[in-house]
C-alpha positions as CSV (number, residue, x, y, z in Angstrom):
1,X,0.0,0.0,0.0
2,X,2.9,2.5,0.8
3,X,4.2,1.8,-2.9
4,X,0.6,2.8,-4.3
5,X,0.0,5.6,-2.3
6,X,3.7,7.1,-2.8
7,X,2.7,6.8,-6.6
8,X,-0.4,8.9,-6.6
9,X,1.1,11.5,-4.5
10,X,4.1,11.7,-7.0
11,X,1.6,12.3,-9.6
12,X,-0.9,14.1,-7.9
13,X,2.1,16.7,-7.0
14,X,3.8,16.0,-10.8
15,X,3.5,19.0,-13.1
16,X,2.0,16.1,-15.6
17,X,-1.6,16.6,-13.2
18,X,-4.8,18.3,-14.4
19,X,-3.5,21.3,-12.4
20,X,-1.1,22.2,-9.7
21,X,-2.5,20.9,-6.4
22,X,-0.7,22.3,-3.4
23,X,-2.3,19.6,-0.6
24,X,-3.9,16.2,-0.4
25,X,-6.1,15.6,2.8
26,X,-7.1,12.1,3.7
27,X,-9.5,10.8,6.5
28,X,-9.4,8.1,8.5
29,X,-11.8,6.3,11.2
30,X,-9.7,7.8,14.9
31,X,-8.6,5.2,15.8
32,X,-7.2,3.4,12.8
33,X,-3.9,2.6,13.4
34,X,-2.6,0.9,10.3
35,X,-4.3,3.7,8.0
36,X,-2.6,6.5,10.6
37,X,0.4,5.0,10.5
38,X,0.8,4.4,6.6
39,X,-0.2,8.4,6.4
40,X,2.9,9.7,9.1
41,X,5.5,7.4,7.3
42,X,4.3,9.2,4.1
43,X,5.1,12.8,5.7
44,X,0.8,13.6,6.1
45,X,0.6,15.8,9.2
46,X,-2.2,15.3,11.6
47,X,-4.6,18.1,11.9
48,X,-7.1,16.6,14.4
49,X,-10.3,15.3,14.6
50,X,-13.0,16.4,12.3
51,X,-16.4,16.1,14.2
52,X,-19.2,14.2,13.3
53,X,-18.3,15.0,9.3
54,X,-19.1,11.0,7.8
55,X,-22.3,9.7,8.1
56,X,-22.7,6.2,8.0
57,X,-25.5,3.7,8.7
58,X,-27.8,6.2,10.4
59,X,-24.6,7.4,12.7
60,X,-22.3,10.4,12.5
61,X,-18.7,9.9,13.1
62,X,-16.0,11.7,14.2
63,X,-12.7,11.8,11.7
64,X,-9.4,12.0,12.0
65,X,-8.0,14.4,9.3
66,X,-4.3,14.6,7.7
67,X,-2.6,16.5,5.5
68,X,0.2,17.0,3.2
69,X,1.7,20.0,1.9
70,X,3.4,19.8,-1.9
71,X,6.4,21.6,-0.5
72,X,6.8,19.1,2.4
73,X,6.3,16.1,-0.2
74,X,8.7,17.8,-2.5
75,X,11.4,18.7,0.7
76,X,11.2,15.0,1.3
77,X,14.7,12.4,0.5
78,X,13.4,10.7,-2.7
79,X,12.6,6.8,-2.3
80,X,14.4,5.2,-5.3
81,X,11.9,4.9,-8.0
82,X,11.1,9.1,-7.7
83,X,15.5,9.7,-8.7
């Protein structure tokens, strides 16, 4: 999954995209630690909990949002298929 995400951030960042996006977000259930940790080894910062924002069989929930910044993808030591 790291592999597949890495590559749709490389082109969602490339200058190859529809236009020039300057930040993914992606939400995760809080406490989903495999889907947290997969977004902090990517360099996504957590911005906290998003309350009540998904709606899901006939419940709210609370989400945990991340981010990441083009500059901080861009700052980052390239893996060796992005060289």
């Amino acid at each position: 999954m790291t592999e597949a995400l890495r590559a749709v951030i490389d082109f969602a960042f490339s200058d190859g995209f529809f236009f020039a996006l300057n930040r993914i977000e992606a939400q995760t259930y809080l406490y989903s630690e495999p889907s947290m940790s997969l977004l902090r080894k990517l360099g996504f910062q957590d911005e906290g909990v998003r309350r009540e924002v998904y709606y899901w069989k006939n419940q709210f929930h609370d989400m945990r949002c991340f981010s990441l910044l083009r500059r901080d993808w861009m700052d980052q030591p390239a893996p060796a298929h992005r060289r």
